[in-house]
C-alpha positions in Angstrom: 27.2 25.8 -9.7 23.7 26.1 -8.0 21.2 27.2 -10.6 18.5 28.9 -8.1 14.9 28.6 -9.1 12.1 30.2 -6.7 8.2 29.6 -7.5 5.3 28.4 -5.9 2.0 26.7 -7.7 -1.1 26.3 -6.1 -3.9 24.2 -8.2 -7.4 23.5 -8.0 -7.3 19.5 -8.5 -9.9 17.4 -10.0 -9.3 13.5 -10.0 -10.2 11.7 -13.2 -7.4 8.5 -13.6 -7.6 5.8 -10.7 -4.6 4.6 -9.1 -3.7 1.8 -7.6 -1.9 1.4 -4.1 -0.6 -1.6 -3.1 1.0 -2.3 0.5 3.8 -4.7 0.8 6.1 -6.0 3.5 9.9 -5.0 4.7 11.6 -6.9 7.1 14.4 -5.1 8.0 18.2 -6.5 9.0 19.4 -2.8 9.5 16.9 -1.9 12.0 15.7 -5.3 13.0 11.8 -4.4 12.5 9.1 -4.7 9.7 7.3 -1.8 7.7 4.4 -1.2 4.8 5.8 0.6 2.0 3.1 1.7 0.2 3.1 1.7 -3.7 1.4 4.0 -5.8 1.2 2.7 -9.4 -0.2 5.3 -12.0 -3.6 5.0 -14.0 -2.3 2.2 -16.7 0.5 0.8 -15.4 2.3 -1.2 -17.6 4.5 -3.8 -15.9 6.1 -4.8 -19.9 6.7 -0.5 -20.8 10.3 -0.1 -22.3 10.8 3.1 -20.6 10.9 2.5 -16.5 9.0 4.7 -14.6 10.9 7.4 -12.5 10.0 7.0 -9.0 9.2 9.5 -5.4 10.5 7.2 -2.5 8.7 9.7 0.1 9.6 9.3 4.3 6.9 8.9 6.1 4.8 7.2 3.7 1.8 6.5 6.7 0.9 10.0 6.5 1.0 10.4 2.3 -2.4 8.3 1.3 -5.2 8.1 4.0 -5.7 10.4 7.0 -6.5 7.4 8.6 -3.3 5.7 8.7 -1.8 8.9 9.2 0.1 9.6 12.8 -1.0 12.9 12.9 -4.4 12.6 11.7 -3.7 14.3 8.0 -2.5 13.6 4.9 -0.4 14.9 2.2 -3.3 14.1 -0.5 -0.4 12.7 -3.1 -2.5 10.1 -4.7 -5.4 12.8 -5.4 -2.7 15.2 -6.4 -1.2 12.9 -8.7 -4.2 11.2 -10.4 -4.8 15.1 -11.4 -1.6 15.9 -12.4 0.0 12.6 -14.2 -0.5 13.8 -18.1 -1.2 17.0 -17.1 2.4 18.4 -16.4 4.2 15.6 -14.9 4.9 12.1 -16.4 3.2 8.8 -14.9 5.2 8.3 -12.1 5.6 5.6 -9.3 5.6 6.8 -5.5 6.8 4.7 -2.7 5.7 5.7 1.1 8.2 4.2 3.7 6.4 3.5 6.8 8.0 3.7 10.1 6.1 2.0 13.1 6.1 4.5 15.6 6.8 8.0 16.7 10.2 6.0 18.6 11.1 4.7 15.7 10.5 7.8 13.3 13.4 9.6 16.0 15.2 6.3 15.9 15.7 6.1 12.0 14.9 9.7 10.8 17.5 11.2 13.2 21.8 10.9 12.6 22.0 12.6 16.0 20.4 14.0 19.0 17.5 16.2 19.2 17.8 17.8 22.9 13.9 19.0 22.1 13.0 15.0 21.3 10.4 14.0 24.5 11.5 10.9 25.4 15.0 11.8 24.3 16.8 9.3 22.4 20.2 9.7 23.1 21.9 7.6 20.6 19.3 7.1 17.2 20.4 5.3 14.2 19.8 8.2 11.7 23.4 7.7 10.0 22.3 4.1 9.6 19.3 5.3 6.8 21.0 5.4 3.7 22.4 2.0 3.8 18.8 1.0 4.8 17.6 2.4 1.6 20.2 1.3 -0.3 20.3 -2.2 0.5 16.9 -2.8 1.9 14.5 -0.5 0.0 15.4 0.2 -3.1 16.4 -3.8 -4.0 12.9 -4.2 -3.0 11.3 -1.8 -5.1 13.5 -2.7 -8.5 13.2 -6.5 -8.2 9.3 -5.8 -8.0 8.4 -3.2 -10.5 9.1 -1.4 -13.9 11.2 1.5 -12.1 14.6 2.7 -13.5 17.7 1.5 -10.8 20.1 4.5 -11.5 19.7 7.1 -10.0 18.1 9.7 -12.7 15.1 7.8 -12.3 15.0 8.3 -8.3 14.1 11.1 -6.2 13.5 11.0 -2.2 11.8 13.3 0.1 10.4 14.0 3.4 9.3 16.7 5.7 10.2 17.6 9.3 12.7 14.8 10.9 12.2 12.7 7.1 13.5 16.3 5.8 16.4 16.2 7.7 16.9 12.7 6.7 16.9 13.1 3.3 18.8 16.0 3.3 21.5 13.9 5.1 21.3 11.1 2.7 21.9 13.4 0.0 25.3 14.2 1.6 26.2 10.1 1.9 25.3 8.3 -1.0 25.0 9.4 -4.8 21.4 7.6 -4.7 19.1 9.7 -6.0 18.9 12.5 -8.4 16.5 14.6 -7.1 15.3 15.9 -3.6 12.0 16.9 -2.0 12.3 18.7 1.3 9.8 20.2 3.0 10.4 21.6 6.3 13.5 20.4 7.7 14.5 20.1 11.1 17.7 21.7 10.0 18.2 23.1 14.1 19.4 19.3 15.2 22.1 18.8 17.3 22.6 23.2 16.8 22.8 22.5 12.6 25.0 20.0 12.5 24.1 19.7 9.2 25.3 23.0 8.0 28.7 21.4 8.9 28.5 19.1 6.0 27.1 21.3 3.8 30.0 23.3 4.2 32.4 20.4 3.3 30.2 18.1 0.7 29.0 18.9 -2.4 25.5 17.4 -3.6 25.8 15.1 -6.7 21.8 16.3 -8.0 20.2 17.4 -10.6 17.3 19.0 -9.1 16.4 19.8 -5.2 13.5 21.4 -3.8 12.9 22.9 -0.8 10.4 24.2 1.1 9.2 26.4 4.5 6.6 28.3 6.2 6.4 31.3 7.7 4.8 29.7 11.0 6.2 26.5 11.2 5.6 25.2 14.7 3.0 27.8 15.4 -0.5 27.2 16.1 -1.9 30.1 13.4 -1.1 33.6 11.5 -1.7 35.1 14.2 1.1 34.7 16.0 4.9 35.6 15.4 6.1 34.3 13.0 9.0 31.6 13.4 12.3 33.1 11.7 14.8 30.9 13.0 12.8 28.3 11.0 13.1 30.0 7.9 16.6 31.5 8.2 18.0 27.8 8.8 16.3 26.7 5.2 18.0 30.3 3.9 21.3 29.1 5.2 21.1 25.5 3.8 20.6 27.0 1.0 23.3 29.5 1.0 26.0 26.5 2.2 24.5 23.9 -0.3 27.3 23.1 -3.4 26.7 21.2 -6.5 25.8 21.8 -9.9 21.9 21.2 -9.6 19.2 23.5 -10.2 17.4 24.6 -6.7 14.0 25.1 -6.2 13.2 27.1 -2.7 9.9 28.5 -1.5 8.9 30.0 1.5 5.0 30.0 2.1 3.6 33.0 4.1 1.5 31.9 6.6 2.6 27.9 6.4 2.4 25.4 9.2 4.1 22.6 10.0 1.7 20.2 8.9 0.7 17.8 6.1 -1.7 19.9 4.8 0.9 22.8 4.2 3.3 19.9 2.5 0.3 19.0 0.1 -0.7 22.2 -0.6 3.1 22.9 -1.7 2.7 19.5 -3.7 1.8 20.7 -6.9 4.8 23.3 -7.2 7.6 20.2 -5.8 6.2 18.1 -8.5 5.8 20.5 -11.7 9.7 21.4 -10.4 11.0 18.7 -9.9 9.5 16.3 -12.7 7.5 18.6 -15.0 7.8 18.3 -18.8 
C-alpha cells in the first residue's frame, strides 16, 4: 500500500562544514566508454566508522557540483545544500554523480527506448542496459572504495528529465535501491511506455519522491502552463504499487532546469533521509 506524503521545503542555506569531492575513473564493459563519478564525502568522513554511510547515487552527476562542468550551464547546488543540511535534518551522507560524456550518450544510456522528439534521433539506445551497468559496474566501484552500506537500505538513486526516466525504470528491474529521487521525468517516452509497467510491477521501496513544475519546458510564468507534464507525474503516481511511503510535489511556476531541481533539494532530502 502507497502511503502518500505531499510537502514542499524551501530553505535559506548557509554553508559552515567543508566537503570533500573526489573524481575517479569508470571504464565501462557495458557501454564500452569511461566516466568521472564524482564523490562527495561529508565534513569528517571516517573511512574506520562502524555504521556505513547511506548513499545518493544521482544521474547526471556533471551538472550536480560546479556550473562549470555542468552541460547546461547550472547546477543543482547539492554540495552547498548538503554542507548546510548534514546535522541539521539529514544524516552525513555520501553522494555519487555519474557522469555521462555527452548529450549522445546521455540518450544512449538514460533512454530504454525511443524518444521521437530526441534531435538526432537515436533509434535504438541502450537504456534497458542501465541497471546492470549500475549493478555490476557502479555500485562494486563505490563499495570496494568507501565506508558505504552494500544492501540496499543504505542506497537511494535519482535523476531528473531522461536520468528521471531512468531511474524510475530501474526501480521496475532490479531491487537495488531503497529509495528514489525523481525530479521531472520524461514519463511521455515512447507515448508512456512506462505506465505500462507500472501497471504490471510493483516497486520493492521504502521511500520515493517525486517531483514537477508547473512550466516544465517553458521559457517563464508567463506562459501556459504545461499540463500534460504534470498530469503524466499524476498518473505515475496513480499506477505506481508497492508498500513505500510517496513523496510528490508539484512546484507552481517550476522549470525544467537545475535550478528548479535544487531549489526542490531541501524537501527530497529532509523526505527522503530526514531524522
Amino acid at each position: 500500500m502507497v502511503n502518500r506524503i505531499v510537502a514542499i521545503i524551501f530553505l535559506c542555506l548557509t554553508t559552515a562544514a567543508h566537503a570533500e569531492i573526489q573524481q575517479i575513473t569508470l571504464k565501462s564493459e557495458i557501454f564500452a566508454n569511461e566516466r568521472t563519478l564524482r564523490v562527495y564525502l561529508p565534513d569528517g568522513y571516517d573511512a574506520d566508522r562502524t555504521e556505513p554511510y547511506p548513499v545518493l547515487y544521482m544521474n547526471d552527476g556533471q551538472n550536480l557540483f560546479s556550473a562549470e562542468t555542468s552541460m547546461t550551464g547550472q547546477e543543482w547546488y547539492m554540495d552547498e545544500t548538503l554542507d548546510a543540511m548534514i546535522g541539521k535534518g539529514v544524516p552525513p551522507m555520501i553522494v555519487i554523480g555519474i557522469d555521462v560524456n555527452s548529450y549522445a550518450d546521455r540518450g544512449n544510456e538514460y533512454l530504454p527506448w525511443p524518444d521521437e522528439y530526441l534531435n538526432p534521433y537515436i533509434e535504438e539506445p541502450n537504456g534497458k542496459k542501465y541497471p546492470d551497468f549500475l549493478e555490476t559496474e557502479v555500485l562494486p566501484l563505490i563499495e570496494d572504495n568507501y565506508n558505504v552500506g552494500k544492501s540496499p537500505e543504505y542506497r537511494t538513486l535519482g535523476g531528473s528529465s531522461y536520468g528521471g526516466l531512468i531511474t524510475m525504470y530501474t526501480a521496475t528491474e532490479k531491487d537495488l535501491f531503497a529509495n528514489y529521487l525523481i525530479e521531472s521525468p520524461s514519463f511521455y517516452v515512447k507515448k508512456g511506455e512506462i505506465f505500462k509497467i507500472l501497471r504490471r510491477k510493483e516497486i520493492s521501496a521504502n521511500k520515493i519522491y517525486m517531483g514537477i513544475g508547473t512550466h516544465e519546458g517553458m521559457s517563464s510564468c508567463e506562459q501556459a502552463a504545461n499540463e500534460e507534464a504534470v498530469d503524466d507525474m499524476r498518473r505515475a503516481v496513480e499506477l505506481m504499487k508497492g508498500n513505500f511511503k510517496l513523496y510528490d510535489v508539484v512546484e507552481d511556476c517550476g522549470l525544467h532546469s537545475e535550478e528548479y531541481w535544487g531549489r526542490r533539494l531541501p524537501t527530497a532530502l529532509i523526505n527522503l533521509f530526514g531524522n
